[in-house]
N, C-alpha and C positions, 0 to 999 in steps of 0.2 A: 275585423269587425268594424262596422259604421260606427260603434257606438265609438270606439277605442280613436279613431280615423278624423271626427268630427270636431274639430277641438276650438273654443271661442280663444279668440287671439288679444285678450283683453288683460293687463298684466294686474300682479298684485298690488302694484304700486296705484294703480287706476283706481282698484277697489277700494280702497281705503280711502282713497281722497274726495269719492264719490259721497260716500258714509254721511256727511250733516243734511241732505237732501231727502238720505232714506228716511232718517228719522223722523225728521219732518211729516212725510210721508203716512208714516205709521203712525204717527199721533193724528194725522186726519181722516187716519179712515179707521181707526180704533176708539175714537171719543165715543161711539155709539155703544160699546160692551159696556154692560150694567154691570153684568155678575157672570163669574167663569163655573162651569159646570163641574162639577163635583164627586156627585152621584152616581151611583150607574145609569140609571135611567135616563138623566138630562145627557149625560156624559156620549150613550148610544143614541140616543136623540139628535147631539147634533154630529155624529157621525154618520147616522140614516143620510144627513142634509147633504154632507159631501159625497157621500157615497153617492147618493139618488144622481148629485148634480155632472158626478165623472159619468155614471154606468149611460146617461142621457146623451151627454156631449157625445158618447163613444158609439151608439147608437144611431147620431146624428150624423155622424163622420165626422167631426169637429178634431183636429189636430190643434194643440197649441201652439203657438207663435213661438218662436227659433226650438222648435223639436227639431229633432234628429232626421233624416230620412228612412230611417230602422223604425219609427215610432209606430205608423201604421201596423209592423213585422206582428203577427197575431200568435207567434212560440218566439218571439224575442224576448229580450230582458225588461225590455221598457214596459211595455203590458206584463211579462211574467211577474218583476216588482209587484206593481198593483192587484194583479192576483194572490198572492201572499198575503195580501192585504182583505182581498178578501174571501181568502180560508176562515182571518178571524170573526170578519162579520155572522159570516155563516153559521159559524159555531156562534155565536152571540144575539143575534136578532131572531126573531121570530119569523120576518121578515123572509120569504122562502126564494124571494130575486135573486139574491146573492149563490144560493144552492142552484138553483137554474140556470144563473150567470155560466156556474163553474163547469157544470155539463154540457151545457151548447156550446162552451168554448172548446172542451176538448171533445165533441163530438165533432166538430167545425173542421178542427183539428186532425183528426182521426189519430186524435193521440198522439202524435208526432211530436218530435225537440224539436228545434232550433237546426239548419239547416250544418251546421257545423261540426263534425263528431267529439271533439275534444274540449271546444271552447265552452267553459262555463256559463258563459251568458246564455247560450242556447239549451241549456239546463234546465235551469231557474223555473219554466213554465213546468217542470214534473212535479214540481213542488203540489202544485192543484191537481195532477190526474192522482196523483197519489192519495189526495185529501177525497177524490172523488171514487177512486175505487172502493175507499171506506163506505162510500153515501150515495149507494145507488148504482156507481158503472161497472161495478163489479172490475175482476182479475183481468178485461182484454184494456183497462183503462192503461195499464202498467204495461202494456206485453214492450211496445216500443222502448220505454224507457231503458227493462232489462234488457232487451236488444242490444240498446246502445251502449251502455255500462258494460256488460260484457266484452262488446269488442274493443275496448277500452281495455279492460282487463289483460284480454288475450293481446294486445298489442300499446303495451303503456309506452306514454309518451319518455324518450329520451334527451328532451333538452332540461338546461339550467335553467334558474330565475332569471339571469338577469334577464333586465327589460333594455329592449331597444327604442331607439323613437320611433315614432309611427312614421313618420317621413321617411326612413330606412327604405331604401328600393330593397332589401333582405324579407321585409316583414318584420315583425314581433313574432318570431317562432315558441316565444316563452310562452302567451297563451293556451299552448297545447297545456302546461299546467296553472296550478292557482299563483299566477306570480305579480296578480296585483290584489292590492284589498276588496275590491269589490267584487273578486270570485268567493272570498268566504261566504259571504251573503248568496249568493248564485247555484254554488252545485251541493257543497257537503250537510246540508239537511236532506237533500234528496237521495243522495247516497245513503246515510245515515236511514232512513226512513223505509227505504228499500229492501236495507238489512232485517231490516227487524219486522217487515211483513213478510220476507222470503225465511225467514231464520236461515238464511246464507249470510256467513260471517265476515265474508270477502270484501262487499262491498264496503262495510265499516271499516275494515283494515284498512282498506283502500285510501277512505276519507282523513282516518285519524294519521295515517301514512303523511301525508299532502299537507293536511292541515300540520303539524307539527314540522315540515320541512318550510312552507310558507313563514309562518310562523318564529322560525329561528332564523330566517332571512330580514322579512321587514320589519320586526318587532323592536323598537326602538327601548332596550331593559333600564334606561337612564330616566325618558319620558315619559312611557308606560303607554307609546301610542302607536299606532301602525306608520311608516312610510308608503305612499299611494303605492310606488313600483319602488326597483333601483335608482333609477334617473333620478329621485328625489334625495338621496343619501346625505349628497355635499350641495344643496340648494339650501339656498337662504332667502327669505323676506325682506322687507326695508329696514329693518331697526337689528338685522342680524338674525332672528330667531329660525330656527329650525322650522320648513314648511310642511304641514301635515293638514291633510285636506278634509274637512269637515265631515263629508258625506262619505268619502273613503274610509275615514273610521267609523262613522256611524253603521256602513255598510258592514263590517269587521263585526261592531258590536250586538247588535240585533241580531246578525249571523248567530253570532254565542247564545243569545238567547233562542235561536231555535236546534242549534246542535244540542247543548247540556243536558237538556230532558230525553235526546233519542236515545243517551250511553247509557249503561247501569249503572248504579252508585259502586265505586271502589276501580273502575277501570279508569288507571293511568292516563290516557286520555282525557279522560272527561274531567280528572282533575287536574291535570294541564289548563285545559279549557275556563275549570272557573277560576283558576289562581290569574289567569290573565285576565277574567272579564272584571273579576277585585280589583285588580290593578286599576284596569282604564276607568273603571268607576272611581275609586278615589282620586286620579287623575283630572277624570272630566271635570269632577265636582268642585274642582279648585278654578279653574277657567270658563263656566257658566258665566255665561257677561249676566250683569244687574238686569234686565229686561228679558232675561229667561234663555235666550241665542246662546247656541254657540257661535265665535267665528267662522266666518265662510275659509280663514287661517287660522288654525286653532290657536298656536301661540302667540298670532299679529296685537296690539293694541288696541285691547275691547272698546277703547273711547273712541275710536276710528274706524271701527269695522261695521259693514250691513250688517241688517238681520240673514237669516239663514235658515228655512223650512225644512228643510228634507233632513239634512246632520240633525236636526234639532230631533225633529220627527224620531229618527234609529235612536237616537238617545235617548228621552221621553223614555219608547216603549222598552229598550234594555234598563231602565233604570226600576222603572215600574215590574216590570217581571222581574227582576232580583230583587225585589223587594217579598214579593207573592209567592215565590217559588223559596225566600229564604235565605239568599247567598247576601242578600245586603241588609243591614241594620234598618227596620222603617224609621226610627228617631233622626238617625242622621240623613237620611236618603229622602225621607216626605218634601222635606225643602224642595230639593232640587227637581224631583218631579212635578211638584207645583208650580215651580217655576216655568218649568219645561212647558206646561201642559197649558200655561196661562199664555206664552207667546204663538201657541199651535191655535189655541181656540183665535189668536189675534189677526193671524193669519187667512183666516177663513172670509171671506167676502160676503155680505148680506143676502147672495142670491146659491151658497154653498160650492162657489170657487176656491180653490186654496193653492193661496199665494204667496211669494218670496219663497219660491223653490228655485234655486240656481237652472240653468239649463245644461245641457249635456256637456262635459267638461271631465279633465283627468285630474283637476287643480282647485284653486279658488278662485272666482273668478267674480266678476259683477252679477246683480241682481236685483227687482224689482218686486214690488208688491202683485203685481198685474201676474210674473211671470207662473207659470204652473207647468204640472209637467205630471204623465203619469204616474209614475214611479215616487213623487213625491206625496200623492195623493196615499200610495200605498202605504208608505212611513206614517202619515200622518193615522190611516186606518187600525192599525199596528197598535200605536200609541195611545188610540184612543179605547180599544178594546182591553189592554193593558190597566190603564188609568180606572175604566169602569172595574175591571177587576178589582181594585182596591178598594173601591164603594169610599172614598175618603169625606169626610166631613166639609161640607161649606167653608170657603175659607173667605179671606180679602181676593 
């Protein structure tokens, strides 16, 4: 896949030393924030603003600067991202664009994946026909999907995790299964999802299958964080620490947020599921840099590192749903989504751009205020409908 193929050659050692430029940066084009939204109201209000100002640029043909060449890909991961993103609009605005969006696209579509049978990223967009079968396109919204999942079934993939590089003249043959973090984000909610409007129980086996083999591959039990793939095992950063890539967990933990709620309460899985998203929650919440970011390196030195949109964004909105949904303490957890929520709103651009989202990458890499990206937009949509959930009080 392009997405996997395209990789910025910018090292972590760059990132970091880039870092007094960004801030800089952020304080001049952030002095103009009064007050950070709160409410649900203000809170979907200035999610309309992004929202309006991607579904426009996308309308216009407008690609962002260093996208992928997948970006334009209309059942790729880069727009499916963003669609996810707005399932939650849909369900939360009044606003009937977003419901419209999501039918014309897979009417556009004609329902179709991602060109690839097995690879997750080409998934990711069922997520939406599935939201839309519910709302309007009825049962042929789905027919493709099952299609493909089935033959999946009928012929499951036989390779291991590990991951090769992409350079390999072999391939990455691992992507036939979930053997990087940002396939948990990509297929098994749709799996998930699938089961439970077919009440065919295959496909959840399937997911909780995968998930739990992933899972017991990159899950790092010391640091309580994912490794992007293998390749990442025995890498290290500048100062020694373990390299674990921002958006790759975030991708992992939002994932959890939207698997948790498709299992029953008491199935083994699903409690698999939240014991790990406890985990990365009390984990992330120790490494939140003071400005609300995560690392574009989660464990690099926050005094050195850019901001970071997109990581920031999955986490925001995992933190905010386990608060709402009850898995995480609000006392101890309001902080940190305020925090979260305070650098997403910072991120936003006067004219409803949303920026300092890394560009497409399997690592940490540099970053920019300007830069935006679809799929970042979608995190931040996520986050933001999450956040109104919690209706929270006015804060500093």
């Amino acid at each position: 896949m392009l997405k996997m193929r395209i990789l910025a050659s910018a090292a972590v050692a760059v990132l970091l030393c880039a870092a007094p430029t960004a801030f800089a940066a952020t304080k001049s084009t952030t002095d103009a924030v009064q007050a950070i939204p709160y409410k649900s109201d203000e809170v979907l209000a200035l999610a309309e603003r992004v929202a309006q100002y991607q579904l426009a640029s996308m309308a216009g043909g407008v690609i962002p600067n260093k996208a992928s060449p997948d970006t334009p890909n209309k059942t790729g991961w880069v727009q499916g991202a963003l669609f996810v993103g707005l399932i939650e609009m849909a369900e939360h605005s009044k606003n009937p664009i977003y419901k419209q969006t999501i039918l014309a696209r897979g009417e556009a579509n004609k329902w179709q994946l991602g060109p690839t049978t097995y690879h997750a990223d080409d998934h990711v967009i069922g997520q939406s026909y599935l939201w839309a079968s519910r709302n309007g396109a009825g049962p042929e919204a789905i027919g493709p999907l099952k299609e493909r999942f089935d033959t999946i079934l009928a012929f499951p993939p036989e390779v291991d995790l590990k991951h090769r590089e992409y350079t390999d003249p072999r391939g990455v043959d691992c992507d036939e299964r979930w053997c990087w973090s940002d396939a948990l984000f990509m297929a098994p909610a749709a799996w998930l999802e699938l089961s439970k409007v077919t009440g065919e129980p295959k496909y959840a086996d399937y997911a909780k299958k995968e998930f739990i083999a992933t899972t017991d591959y990159l899950y790092d039990p010391q640091e309580h964080l994912y490794f992007r793939d293998s390749r990442f095992f025995d890498r290290r950063g500048p100062d020694g620490e373990k390299v674990f890539w921002s958006r790759g967990d975030g991708w992992v933990f939002a994932g959890l947020a939207r698997m948790i709620p498709l299992l029953p309460e008491g199935d083994p899985a699903r409690a698999r599921m939240e014991t790990v998203f406890k985990e990365m929650a009390a984990k992330l919440k120790t490494i939140q840099k003071a400005d609300g970011y995560w690392s574009p390196s989660l464990l690099s030195d926050p005094a050195k590192s850019l901001p970071e949109s997109s990581g920031t964004g999955f986490f925001t909105y995992g933190f905010a749903w386990g608060i709402k949904a009850g898995l995480l303490d609000a006392k101890e957890y309001e902080p940190t989504v305020r925090k979260g929520w305070t650098a997403l709103v910072r991120s936003v651009h006067p004219n409803g751009k949303f920026g300092w989202v890394q560009p497409v990458s399997d690592r940490p890499e540099s970053v920019s205020f300007e830069d935006t990206q679809f799929y970042g937009v979608g995190a931040f949509l996520l986050a933001a409908t999450a956040v109104a959930d919690l209706n929270l009080k006015p804060g500093k």
